[in-house]
C-alpha positions as CSV (number, residue, x, y, z in Angstrom):
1,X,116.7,180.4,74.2
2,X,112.8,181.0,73.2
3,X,110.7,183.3,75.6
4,X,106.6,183.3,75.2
5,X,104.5,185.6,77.4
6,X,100.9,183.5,78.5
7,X,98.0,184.8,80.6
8,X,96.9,181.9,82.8
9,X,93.5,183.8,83.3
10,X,91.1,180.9,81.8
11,X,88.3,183.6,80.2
12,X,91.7,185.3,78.0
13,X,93.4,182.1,77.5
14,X,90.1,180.1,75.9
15,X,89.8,183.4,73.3
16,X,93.3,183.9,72.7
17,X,94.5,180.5,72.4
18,X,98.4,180.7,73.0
19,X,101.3,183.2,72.8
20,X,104.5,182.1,71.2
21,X,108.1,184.0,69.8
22,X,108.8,182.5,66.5
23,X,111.0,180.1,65.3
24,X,114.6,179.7,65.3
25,X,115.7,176.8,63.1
26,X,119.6,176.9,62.5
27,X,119.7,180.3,63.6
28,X,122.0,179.3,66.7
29,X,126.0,179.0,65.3
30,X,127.4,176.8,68.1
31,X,124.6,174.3,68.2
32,X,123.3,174.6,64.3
33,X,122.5,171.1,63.4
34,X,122.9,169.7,66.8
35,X,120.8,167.5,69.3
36,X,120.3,170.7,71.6
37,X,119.5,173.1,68.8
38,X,116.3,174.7,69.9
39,X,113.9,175.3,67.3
40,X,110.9,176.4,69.1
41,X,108.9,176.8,72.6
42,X,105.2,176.8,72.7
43,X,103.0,177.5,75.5
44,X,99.4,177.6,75.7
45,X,96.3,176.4,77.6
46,X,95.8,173.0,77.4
47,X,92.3,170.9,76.6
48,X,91.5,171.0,79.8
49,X,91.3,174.6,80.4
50,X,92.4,174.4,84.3
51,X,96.1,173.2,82.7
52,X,99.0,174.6,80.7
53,X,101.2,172.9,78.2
54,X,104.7,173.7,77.5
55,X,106.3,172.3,74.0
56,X,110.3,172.0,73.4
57,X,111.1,171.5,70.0
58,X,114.4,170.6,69.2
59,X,117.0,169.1,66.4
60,X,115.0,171.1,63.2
61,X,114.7,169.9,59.6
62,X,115.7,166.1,60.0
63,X,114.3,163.6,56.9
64,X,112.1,161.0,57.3
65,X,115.2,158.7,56.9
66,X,117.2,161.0,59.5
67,X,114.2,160.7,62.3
68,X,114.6,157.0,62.5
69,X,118.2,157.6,64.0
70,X,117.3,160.5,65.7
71,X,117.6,160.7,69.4
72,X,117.7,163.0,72.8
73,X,121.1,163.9,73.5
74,X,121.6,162.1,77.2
75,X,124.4,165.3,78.5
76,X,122.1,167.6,77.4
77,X,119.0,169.1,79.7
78,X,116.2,170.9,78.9
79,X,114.8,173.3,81.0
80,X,111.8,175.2,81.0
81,X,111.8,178.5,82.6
82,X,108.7,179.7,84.7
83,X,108.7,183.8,85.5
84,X,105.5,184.1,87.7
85,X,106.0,187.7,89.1
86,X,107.5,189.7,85.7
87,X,110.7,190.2,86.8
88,X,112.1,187.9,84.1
89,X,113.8,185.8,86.4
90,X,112.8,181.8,86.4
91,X,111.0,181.6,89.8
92,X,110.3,177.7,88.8
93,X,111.7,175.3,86.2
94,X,110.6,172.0,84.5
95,X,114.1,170.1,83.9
96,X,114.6,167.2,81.0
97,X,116.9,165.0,80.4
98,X,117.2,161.2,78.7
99,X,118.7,158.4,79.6
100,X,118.1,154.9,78.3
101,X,115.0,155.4,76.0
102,X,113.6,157.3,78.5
103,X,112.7,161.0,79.5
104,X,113.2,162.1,82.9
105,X,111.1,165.6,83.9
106,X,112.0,167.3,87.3
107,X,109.3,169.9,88.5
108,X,107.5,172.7,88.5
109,X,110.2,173.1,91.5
110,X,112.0,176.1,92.5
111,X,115.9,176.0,90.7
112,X,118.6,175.6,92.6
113,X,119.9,179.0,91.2
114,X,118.9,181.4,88.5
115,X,120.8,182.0,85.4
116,X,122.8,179.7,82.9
117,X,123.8,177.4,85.2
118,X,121.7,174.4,86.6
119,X,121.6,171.9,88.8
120,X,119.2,168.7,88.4
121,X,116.5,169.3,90.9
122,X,116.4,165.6,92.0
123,X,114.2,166.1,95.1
124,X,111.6,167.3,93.0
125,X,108.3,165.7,91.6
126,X,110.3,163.5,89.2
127,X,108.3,161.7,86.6
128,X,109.6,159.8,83.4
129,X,107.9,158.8,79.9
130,X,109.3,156.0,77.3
131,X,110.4,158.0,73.9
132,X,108.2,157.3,71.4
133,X,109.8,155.8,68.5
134,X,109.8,157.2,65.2
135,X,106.6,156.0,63.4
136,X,104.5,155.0,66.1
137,X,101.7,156.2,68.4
138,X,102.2,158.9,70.6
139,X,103.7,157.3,74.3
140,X,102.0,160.0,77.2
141,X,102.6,159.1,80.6
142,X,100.8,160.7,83.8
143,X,101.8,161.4,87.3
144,X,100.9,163.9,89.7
145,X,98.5,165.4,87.6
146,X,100.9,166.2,84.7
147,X,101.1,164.4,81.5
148,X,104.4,163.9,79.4
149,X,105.9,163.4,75.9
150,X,109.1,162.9,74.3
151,X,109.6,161.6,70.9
152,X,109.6,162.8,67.1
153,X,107.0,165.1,65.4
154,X,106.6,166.6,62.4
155,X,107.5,170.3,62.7
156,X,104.8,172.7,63.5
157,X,106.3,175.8,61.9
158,X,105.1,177.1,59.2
159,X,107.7,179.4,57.1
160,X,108.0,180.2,53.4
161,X,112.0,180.8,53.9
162,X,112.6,181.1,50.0
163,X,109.8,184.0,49.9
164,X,111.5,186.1,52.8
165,X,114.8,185.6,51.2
166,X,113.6,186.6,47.7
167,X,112.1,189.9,50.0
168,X,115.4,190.6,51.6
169,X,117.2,191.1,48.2
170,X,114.4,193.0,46.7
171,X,112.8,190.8,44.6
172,X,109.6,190.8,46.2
173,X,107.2,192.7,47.8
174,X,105.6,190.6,50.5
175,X,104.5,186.8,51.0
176,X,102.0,184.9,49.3
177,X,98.8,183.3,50.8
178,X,99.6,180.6,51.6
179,X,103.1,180.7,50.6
180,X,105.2,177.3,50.4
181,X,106.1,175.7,53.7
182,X,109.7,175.0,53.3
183,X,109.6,172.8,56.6
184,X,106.7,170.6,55.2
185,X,108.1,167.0,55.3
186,X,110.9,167.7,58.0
187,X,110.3,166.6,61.5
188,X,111.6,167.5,65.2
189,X,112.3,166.0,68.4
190,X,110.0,167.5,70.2
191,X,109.4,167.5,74.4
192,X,105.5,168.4,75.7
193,X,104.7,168.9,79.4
194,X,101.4,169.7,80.7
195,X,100.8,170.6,83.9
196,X,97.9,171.9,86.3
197,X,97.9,175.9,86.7
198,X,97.4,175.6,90.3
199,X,100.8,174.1,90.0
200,X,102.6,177.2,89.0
201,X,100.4,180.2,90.3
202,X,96.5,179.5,88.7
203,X,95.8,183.3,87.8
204,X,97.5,186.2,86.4
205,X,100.2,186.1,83.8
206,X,103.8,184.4,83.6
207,X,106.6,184.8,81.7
208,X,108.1,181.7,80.2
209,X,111.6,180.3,77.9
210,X,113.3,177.2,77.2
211,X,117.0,176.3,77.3
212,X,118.9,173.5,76.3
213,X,122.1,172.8,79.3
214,X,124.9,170.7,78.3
215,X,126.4,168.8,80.9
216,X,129.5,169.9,81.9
């Protein structure tokens, strides 16, 4: 599960750009390796400043060769998790799931409970995008004033893992600038959502996390 914190004031958000928790590639035992391993959640304001994008990165460090194969898991959903009055419990979700070279989103809609547990919120704003194949243009689809992604990307995160474990066993000080990306050249499935403000509160702050649901 990844948590990020985001202001959705528009005058913070343009200067602070976006809030995130950091990465968490193969950190996760029971889903190391797997299509519902989460390897990161980004929020932050979108282009057009009245909206807010979420990001879902999951299945870290596949080759070039592996992304060709790569695909959404269909018994597996994720969920976005939207905390609009700080009590840390998801007052709206974003649900996605695949099926059929397809992504399906549900939401922003109020979940059918709170916790681990989830239940497809079919009566909600349902929208769907074609997954973009591996190599190609990005596929973005609109409805209801949201747009949508799902599809491989190149990962985002930027981590010099064989610096921080030469400074865990003492053989070095700190990292270097830049340092050496050991996830350059490894991609991610990655899941984007953007969606208006007004759509999930407009002003103050939320709280926000991502978690990937197997179907059971």
């Amino acid at each position: 599960m990844k948590k990020s914190k985001i202001l959705l004031g528009a005058a913070v958000i343009a200067v602070a750009g976006f809030f995130t928790i950091a990465a968490d590639h193969i950190d996760a035992p029971a889903v190391t390796g797997g299509a519902n391993d989460i390897t990161d959640f980004y929020a932050f304001q979108g282009q057009n400043t009245d909206n807010i994008v979420f990001v879902a990165n999951v299945q870290g460090l596949l080759s070039p060769t592996a992304t060709q194969n790569a695909k959404f898991d269909e018994n597996t959903m994720l969920e976005i998790n939207i905390d609009t009055d700080g009590d840390a419990i998801e007052d709206l979700v974003i649900q996605a799931t695949s099926r059929n070279g397809k992504m399906y989103f549900f939401g922003p809609v109020a979940p059918a409970q709170t916790g681990m547990s989830s239940t497809i919120r079919t009566m909600a704003t349902a929208s769907s995008v074609d997954i973009t194949p591996a190599g190609t243009n990005a596929i973005v689809a609109t409805n209801a004033g949201m747009n949508f992604f799902a599809g491989p990307r190149d990962d985002p995160f930027f981590f010099d893992f064989d610096q921080f474990n030469a400074i865990l066993a003492g053989d070095a000080d700190g990292f270097n600038n830049p340092g050496t990306d050991k996830f350059k050249g490894t991609n991610v499935m990655s899941v984007v959502v953007e969606v208006p403000k007004s759509m999930i509160g407009g002003t103050g702050s939320i709280n926000s996390w991502v978690e990937s649901k197997r179907k059971q």
